[in-house]
C-alpha positions in Angstrom: -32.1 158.7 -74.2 -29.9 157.9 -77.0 -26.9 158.2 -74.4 -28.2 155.6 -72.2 -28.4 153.6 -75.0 -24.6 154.0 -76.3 -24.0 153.7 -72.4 -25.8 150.0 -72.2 -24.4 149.2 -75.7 -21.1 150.0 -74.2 -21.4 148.0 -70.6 -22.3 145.1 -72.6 -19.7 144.9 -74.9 -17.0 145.0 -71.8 -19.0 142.4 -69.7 -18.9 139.9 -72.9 -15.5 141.0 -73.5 -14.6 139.8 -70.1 -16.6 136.9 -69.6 -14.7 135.7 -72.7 -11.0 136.6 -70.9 -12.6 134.6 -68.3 -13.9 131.9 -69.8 -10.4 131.2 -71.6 -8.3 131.6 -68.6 -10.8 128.8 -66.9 -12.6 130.9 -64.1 -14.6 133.9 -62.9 -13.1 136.6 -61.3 -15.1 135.8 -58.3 -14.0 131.8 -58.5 -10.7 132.3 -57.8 -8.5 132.7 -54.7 -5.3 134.5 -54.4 -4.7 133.4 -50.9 -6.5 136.8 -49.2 -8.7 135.4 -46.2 -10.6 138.9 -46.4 -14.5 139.3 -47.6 -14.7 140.7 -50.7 -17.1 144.0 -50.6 -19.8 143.1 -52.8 -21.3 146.9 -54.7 -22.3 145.2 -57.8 -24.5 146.2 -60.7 -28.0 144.4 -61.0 -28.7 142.8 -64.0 -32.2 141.3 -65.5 -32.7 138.1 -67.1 -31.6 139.4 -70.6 -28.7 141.2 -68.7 -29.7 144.6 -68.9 -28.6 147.0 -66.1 -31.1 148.1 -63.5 -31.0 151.2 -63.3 -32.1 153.8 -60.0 -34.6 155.8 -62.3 -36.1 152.5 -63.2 -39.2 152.3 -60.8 -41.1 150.1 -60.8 -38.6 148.2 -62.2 -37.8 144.5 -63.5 -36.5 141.7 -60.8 -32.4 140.9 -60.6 -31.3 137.8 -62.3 -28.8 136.0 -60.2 -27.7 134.2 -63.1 -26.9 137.1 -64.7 -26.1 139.5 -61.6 -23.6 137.0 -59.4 -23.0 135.1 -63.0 -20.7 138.5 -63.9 -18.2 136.7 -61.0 -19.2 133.1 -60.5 -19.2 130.2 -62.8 -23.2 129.5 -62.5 -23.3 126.8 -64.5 -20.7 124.7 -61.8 -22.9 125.8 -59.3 -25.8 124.4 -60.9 -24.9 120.8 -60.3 -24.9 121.2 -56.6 -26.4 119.1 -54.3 -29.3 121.9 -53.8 -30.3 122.2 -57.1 -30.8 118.6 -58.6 -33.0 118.6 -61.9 -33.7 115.1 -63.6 -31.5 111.9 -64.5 -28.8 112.9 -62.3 -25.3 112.3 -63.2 -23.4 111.9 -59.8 -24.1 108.4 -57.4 -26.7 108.8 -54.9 -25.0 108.7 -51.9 -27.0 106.9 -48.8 -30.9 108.1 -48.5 -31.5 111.6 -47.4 -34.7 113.0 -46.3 -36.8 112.6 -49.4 -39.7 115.4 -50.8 -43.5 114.1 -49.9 -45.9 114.1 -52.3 -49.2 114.3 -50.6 -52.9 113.6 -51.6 -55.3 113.8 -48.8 -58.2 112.6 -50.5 -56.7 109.6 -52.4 -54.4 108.7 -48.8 -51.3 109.2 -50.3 -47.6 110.4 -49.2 -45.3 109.6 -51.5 -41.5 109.9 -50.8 -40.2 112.0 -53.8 -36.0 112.5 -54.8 -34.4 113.3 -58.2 -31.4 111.7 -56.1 -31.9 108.4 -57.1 -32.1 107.2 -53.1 -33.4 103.5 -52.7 -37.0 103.9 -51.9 -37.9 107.3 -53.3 -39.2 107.7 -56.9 -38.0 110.6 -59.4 -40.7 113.3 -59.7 -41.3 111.8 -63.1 -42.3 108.5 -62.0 -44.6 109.4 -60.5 -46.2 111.8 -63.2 -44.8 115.1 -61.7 -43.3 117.6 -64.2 -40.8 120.0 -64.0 -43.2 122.9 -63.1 -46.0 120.1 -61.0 -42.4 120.1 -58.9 -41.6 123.3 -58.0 -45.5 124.0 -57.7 -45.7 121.6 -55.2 -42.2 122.0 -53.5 -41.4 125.4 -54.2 -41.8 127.3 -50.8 -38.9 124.9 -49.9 -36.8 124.9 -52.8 -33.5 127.3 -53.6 -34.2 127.2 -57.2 -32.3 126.0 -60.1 -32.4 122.3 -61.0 -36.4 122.0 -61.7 -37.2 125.7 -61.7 -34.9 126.3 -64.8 -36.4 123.2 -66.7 -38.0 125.0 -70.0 -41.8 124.1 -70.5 -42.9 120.7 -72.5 -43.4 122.5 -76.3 -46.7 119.6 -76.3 -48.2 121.5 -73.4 -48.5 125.2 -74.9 -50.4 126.4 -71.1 -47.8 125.2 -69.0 -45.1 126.9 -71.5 -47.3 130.5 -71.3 -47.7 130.1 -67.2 -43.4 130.1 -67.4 -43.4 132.7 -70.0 -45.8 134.7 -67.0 -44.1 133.4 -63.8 -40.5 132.7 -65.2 -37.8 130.6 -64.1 -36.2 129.9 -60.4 -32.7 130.8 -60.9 -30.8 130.2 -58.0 -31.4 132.4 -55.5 -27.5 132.8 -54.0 -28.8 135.1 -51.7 -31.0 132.5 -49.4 -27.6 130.9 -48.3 -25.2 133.6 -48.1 -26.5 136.8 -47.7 -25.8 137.9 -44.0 -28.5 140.8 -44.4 -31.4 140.4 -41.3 -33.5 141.6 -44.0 -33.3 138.7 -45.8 -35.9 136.8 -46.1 -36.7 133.1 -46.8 -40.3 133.2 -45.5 -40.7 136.0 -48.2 -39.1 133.6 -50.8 -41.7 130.8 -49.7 -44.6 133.6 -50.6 -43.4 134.4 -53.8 -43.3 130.4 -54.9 -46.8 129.7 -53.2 -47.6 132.6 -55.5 -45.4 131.1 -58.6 -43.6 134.4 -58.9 -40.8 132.4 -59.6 -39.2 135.2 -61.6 -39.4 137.6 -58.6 -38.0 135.5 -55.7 -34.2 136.9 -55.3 -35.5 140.2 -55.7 -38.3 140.1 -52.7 -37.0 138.3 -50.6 -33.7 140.1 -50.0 -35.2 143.0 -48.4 -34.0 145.3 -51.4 -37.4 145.2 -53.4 -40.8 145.6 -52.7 -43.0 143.2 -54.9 -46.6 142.9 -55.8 -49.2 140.7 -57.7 -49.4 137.3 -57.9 -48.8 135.3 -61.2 -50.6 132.5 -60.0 -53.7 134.9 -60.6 -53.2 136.3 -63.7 -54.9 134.9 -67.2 -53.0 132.8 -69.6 -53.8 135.8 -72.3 -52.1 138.0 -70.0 -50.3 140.5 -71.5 -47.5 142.3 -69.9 -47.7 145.7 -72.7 -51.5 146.1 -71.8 -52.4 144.6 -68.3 -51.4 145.5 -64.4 -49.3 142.3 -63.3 -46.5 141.9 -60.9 -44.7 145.4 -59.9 -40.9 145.3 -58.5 -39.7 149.1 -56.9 -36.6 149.0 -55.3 -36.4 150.7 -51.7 -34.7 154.2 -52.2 -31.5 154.6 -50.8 -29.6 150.9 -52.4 -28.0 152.5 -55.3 -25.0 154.3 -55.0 -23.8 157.3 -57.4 -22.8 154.7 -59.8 -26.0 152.4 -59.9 -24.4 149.3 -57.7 -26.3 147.8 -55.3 -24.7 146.4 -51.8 -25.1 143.1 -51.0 -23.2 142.2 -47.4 -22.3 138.4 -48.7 -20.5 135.5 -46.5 -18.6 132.5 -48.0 -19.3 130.9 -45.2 -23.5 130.7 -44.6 -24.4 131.8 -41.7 -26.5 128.7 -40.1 -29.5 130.7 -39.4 -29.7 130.2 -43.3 -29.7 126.6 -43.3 -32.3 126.7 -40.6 -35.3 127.6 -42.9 -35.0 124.1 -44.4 -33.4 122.0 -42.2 -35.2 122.9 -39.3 -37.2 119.8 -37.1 -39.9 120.0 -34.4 -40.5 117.3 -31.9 -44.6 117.0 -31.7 -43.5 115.8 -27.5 -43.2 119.3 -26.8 -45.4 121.9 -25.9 -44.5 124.8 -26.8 -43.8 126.0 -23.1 -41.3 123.6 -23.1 -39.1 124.2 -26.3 -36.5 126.6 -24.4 -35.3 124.0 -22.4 -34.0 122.0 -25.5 -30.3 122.2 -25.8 -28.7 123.6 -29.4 -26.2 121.3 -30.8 -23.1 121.2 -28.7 -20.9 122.2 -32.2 -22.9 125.3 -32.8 -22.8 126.0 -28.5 -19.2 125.5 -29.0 -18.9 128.2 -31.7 -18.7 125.3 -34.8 -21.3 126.9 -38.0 -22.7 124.5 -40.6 -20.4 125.2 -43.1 -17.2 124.7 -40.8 -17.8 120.2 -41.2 -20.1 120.8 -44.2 -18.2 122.5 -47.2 -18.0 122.4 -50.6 -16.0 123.6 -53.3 -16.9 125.8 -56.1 -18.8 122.9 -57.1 -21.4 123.2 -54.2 -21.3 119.6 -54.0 -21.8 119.8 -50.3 -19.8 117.1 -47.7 -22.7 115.4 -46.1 -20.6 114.1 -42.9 -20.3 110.7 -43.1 -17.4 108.8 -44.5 -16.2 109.4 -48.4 -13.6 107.9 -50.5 -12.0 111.3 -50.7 -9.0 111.6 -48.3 -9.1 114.9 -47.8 -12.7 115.3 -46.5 -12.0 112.8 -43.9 -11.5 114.8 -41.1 -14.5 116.5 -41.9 -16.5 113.7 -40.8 -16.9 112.3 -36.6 -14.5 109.9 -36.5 -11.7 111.9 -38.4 -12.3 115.0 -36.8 -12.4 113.8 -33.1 -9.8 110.7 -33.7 -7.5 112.2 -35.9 -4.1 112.7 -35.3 -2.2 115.4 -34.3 1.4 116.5 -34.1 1.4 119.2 -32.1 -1.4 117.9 -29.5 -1.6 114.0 -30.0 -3.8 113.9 -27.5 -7.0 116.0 -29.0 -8.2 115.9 -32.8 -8.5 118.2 -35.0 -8.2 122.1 -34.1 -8.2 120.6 -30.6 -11.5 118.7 -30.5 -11.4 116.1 -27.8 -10.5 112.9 -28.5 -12.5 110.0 -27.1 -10.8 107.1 -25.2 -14.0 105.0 -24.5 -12.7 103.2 -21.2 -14.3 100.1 -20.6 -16.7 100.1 -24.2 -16.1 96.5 -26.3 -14.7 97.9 -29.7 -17.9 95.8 -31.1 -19.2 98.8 -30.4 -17.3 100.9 -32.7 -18.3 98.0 -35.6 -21.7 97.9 -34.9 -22.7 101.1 -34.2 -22.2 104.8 -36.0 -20.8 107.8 -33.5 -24.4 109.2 -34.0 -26.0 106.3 -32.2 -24.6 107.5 -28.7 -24.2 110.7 -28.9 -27.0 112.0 -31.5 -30.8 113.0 -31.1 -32.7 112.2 -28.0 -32.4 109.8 -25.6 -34.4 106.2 -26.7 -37.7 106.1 -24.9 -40.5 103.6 -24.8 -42.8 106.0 -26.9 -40.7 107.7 -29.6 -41.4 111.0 -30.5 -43.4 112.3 -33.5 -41.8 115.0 -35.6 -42.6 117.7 -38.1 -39.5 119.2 -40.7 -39.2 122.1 -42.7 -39.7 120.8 -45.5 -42.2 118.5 -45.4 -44.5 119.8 -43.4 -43.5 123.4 -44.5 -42.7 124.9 -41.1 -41.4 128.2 -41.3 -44.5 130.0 -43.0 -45.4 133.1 -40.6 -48.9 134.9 -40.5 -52.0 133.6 -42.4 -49.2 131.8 -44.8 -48.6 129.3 -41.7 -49.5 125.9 -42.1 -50.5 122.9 -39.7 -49.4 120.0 -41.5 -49.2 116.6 -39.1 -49.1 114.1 -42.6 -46.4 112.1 -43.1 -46.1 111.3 -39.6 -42.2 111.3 -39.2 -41.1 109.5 -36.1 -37.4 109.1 -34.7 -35.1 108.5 -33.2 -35.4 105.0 -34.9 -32.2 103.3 -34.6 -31.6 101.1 -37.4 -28.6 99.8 -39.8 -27.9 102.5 -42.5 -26.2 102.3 -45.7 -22.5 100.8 -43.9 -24.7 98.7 -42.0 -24.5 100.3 -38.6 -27.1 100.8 -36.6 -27.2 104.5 -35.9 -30.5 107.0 -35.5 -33.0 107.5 -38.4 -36.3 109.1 -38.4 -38.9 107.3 -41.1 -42.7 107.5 -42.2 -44.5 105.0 -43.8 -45.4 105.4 -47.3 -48.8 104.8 -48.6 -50.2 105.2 -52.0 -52.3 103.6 -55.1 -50.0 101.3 -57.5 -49.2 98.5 -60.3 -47.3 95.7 -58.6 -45.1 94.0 -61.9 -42.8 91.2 -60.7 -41.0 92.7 -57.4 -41.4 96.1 -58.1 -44.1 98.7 -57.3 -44.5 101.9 -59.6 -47.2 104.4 -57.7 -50.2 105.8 -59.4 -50.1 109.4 -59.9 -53.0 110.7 -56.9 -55.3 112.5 -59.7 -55.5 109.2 -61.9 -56.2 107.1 -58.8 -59.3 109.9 -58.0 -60.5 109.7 -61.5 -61.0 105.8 -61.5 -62.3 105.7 -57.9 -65.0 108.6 -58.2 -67.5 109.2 -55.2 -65.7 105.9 -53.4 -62.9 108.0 -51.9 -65.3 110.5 -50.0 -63.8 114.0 -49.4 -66.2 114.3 -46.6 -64.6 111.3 -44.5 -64.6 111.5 -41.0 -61.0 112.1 -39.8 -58.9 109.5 -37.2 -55.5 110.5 -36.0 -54.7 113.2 -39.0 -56.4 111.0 -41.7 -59.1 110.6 -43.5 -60.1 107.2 -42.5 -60.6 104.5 -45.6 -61.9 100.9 -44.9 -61.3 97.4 -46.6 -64.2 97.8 -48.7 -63.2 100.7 -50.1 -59.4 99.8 -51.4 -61.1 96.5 -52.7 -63.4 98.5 -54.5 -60.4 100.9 -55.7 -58.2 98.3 -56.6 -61.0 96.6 -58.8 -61.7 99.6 -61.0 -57.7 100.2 -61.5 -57.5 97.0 -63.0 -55.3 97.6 -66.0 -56.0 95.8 -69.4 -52.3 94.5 -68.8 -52.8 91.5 -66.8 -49.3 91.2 -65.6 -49.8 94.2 -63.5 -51.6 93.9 -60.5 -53.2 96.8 -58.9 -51.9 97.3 -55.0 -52.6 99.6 -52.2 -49.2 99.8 -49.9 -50.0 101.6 -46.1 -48.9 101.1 -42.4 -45.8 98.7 -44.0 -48.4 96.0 -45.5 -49.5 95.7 -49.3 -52.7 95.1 -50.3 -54.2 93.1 -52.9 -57.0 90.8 -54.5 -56.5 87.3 -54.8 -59.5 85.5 -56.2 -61.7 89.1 -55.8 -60.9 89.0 -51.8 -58.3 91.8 -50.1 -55.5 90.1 -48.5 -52.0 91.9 -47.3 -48.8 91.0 -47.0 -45.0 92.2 -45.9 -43.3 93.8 -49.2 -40.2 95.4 -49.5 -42.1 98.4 -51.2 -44.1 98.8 -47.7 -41.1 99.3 -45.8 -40.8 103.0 -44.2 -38.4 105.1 -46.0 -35.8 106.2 -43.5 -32.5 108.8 -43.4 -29.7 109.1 -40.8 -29.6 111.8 -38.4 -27.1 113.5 -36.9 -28.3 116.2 -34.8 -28.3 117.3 -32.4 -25.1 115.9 -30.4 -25.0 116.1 -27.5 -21.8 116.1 -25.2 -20.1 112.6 -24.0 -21.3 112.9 -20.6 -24.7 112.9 -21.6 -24.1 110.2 -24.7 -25.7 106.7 -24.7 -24.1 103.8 -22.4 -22.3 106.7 -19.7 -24.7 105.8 -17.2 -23.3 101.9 -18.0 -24.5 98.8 -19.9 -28.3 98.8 -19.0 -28.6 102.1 -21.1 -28.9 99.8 -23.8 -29.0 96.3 -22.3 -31.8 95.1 -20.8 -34.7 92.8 -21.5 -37.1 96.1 -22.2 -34.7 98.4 -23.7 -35.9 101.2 -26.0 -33.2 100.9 -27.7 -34.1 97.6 -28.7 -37.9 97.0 -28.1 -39.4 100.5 -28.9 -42.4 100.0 -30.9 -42.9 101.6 -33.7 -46.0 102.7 -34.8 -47.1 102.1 -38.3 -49.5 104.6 -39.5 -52.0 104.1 -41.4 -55.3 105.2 -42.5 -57.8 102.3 -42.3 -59.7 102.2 -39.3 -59.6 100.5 -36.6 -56.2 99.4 -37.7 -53.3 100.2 -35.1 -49.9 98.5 -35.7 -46.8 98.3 -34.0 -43.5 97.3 -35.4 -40.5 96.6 -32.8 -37.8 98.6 -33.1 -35.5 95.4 -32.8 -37.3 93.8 -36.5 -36.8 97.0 -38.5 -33.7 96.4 -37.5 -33.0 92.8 -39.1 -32.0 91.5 -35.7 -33.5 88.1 -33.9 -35.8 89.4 -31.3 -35.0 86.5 -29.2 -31.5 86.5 -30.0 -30.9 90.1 -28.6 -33.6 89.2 -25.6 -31.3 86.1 -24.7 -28.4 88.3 -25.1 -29.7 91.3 -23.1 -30.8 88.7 -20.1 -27.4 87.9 -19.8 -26.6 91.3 -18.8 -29.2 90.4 -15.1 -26.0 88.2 -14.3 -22.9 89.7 -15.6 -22.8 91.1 -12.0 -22.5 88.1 -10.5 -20.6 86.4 -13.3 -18.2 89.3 -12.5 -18.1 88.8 -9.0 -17.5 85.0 -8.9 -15.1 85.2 -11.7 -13.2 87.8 -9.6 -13.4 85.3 -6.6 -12.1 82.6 -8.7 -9.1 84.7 -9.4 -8.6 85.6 -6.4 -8.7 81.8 -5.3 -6.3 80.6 -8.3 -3.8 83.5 -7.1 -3.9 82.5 -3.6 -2.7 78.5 -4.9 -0.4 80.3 -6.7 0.9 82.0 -4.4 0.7 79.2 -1.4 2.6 77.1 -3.9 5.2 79.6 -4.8 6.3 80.3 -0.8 6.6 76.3 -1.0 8.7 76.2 -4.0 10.7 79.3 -2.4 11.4 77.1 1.3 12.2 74.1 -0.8 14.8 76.1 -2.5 16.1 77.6 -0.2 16.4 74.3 2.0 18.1 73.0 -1.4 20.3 75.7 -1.0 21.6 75.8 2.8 22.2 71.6 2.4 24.8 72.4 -0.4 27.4 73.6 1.3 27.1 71.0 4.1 
């Protein structure tokens, strides 16, 4: 015993020793790059959370820290301030509006879009009343850890600091991105959030470790000496005659990674009909995520649209498909074709994005509803599995995004309890909206189209008992893009900017140039009835007897009649084509009668000089 001891004594002092040497020579052994394209084998000791070596004999054992276990190589405190991991007041800009976190109350009617990212139209989790650990309760099964899940506890709030003494933190779980195990498993990870085993994550989920129990159960006078908690045994066979574990890692992410959380569902489909959806022509062609999307040891992740930094700009549509190249001028980049557009106006090219044409389905008169990953938390197998059908996400929308082209977007529309002061709208947390309303919000309502349905009477009734003592707030209720209010004790509504859906760009799947927007000609876009233009939009909402319908061609800032007049024009462009190719034809045919006159005069000219 005492050996072991001088053993782990000794293993310490020579990892400090040379995270020092590393710290003063500016990186990790595993952040830096002498040129070698080849994977670097990963049989690496597992360390806990105080950085003590897991040992074979140790079962049942404590979870791996990946702080402490890939923090022997990496620089984990870079990592931290990926895109992934955001935690409060963020330090780096915003970027354009991503798809946000909802926070959902069925009983009050709310879905609340949620980002730490600062995005225009989404409110931090604070704002809103959410802390650290409400956060990754609520968003956890969805989450990669870090950011919220290594917030410590509020010291004012001893219960929520003893819950994270029981479930611990999130560390980042490296694993859920690049591990290229098929025994990892992010479904696993989801389980062991839903069951705030936050501690135990890494450790279940990436197939080395069997755990059981479930923090979430346990008493707040738990005590780990005494009582039976959570239980981690390793599977037999992962150690190797020096107590390293393998761990078959990628750089590069293998997309089937990503697809957890960035995986979408079109509600059109039945599910007899799924296999004949096309993959993204990238990923048919061979492309991974990673190959447009890549970061640096940062993890600051390139989103794919246009940045200020040069060299990510052929990592984006235009630079990768238009960018030059000497060797085969006519292609772009590692011989993607390059575009010529024959016969497209380049107002195209200013008004639209890439995406609009060649991105997402084809527009249709009823747009499709759609479910996400992480929203609606698809992805849960077994009796974990959820139905979720609130927010209702539809897309493709096409509107103008943050460069003001109009390019594909899917949106919801918010809807929640709030204090309108001057222009601005700051939501009510759901559980102090229920506490003011009592029985008025029934939780036995009858249910219309995925919600519980709530009348006029009822948000008049709400909004009079949230009626601060501050009279320059005024109570609201913001649904189906309209705000609602009392003005001399009657509800009225009325267009806010607050009401607006929140939207985000998309960008898959693409789809070859054959099959993009405008190849079967003008009318793809321009006609009187286009979808493109004049899809409505539903605006969901859950009062009854209330169905709205927004066109397409409004949320888009455009003149409706303006782009009708415009379109109509398109019913004679034919024929404008046709006489104004007659009328050349005429004016070269003068031309042409009149130059064989002026060449016999001339030549006339010329036989009567020599006479």
């Amino acid at each position: 015993m005492k050996s072991d001891k001088q053993i782990i004594l000794i293993w310490l002092a020579v990892a400090t020793v040379g995270a020092v040497l590393a710290a003063e020579q500016g990186e990790l052994l595993g952040d830096g790059n002498d040129a070698n394209r080849s994977p670097y084998v990963h049989w690496i000791d597992l360390l806990d959370e105080k950085g003590v070596k897991i040992r074979p004999q140790d079962n049942p054992a404590r979870p791996f820290s990946t702080r402490k276990t890939c923090g022997q190589c990496h620089d984990y405190q870079t990592i931290a301030g990926g895109w992934h991991f955001p935690g409060p007041q963020p330090k780096d800009a915003p970027g354009r509006p991503g798809q946000p976190w909802v926070l959902r109350d069925v009983r009050t009617r709310t879905q609340i879009p949620i980002s730490p990212r600062g995005w225009k139209g989404a409110f931090p989790p604070e704002q809103v009343g959410l802390s650290g650990w409400d956060y990754l309760n609520e968003f956890g099964t969805h989450l990669p850890g870090g950011g919220y899940g290594e917030l410590p506890a509020d010291p004012q709030n001893p219960r929520l600091v003893t819950r994270q003494e029981i479930s611990g933190k999130y560390e980042i779980n490296c694993l859920a991105c690049h591990n290229r195990d098929n025994r990892q498993d992010l479904n696993t990870a989801a389980l062991q959030a839903a069951r705030q085993n936050y501690r135990w994550i890494a450790a279940a989920s990436s197939g080395l470790a069997v755990v059981n129990g479930t923090a979430s159960a346990l008493s707040d006078f738990f005590d780990p000496e005494f009582d039976e908690g959570i239980t981690t045994h390793y599977r037999e066979g992962i150690f190797n005659k020096e107590g390293q574990v393998f761990f078959d890692i990628s750089r590069i992410c293998p997309p089937e990674r990503c697809y957890f959380c960035h995986s979408n569902q079109n509600l059109k489909l039945g599910e007899s009909d799924i296999w004949t959806e096309d993959e993204d022509v990238h990923l048919k062609s061979g492309l991974s995520c990673t190959d447009c999307h890549r970061h640096g040891r940062d993890h600051k992740i390139n989103r794919g649209y246009e940045m200020s930094d040069p060299r990510l700009a052929s990592l984006t549509c235009e630079g990768c498909h238009l960018g030059t190249s000497a060797v085969e001028p006519d292609a772009g980049r590692l011989g993607a074709p390059k575009p010529l557009h024959r016969g497209i106006p380049t107002i195209h090219f200013e008004k639209l994005t890439c995406t609009a044409c060649h991105t997402s389905l084809w527009p249709q008169q009823e747009i499709a509803q759609w479910r996400t990953a992480r929203m609606h938390k698809i992805g849960l197998h077994g009796k974990h599995s959820m139905d979720l059908r609130l927010p209702k996400v539809y897309g493709p929308v096409f509107l103008k995004g943050h460069d003001g082209k109009i390019g594909p977007h899917r949106l919801f529309w918010p809807a929640y309890w709030g204090l309108l002061e001057g222009d601005s709208v700051l939501p009510l947390p759901p559980a102090e909206v229920l506490k003011a309303a009592g029985s008025i919000l029934a939780a036995d309502a009858e249910r219309v189209n995925d919600w519980r349905v709530l009348t006029e009477e009822q948000i008049a009734e709400v909004l009079r008992r949230l009626t601060p003592s501050d009279s320059a707030k005024q109570p609201v209720y913001i649904c189906g893009g309209r705000l609602y209010c009392l003005e001399a004790d009657a509800l009225v509504s009325t267009d806010h900017p607050a009401a607006e859906p929140y939207a985000w760009p998309i960008a898959h799947d693409v789809r070859p140039s054959k099959q993009a927007l405008g190849t079967l000609g003008c009318a793809d876009c321009h006609t009187t009835d286009s979808p493109f233009f004049f899809a409505p939009v539903p605006a969901d909402s859950p009062i009854a007897g209330m169905e709205r319908f927004v066109p397409m061609v409004q949320l888009q800032g455009l003149s409706r009649l303006y782009v009708w007049a415009f379109n109509f024009s398109f019913v004679f462009r034919p024929w404008m084509k046709a006489v104004c190719l007659c009328a050349c034809g005429l004016v070269g045919l003068v031309l042409l009668a009149y130059a064989v006159k002026a060449a016999a005069v001339l030549s006339e000219k010329a036989v009567e000089e020599p006479k």
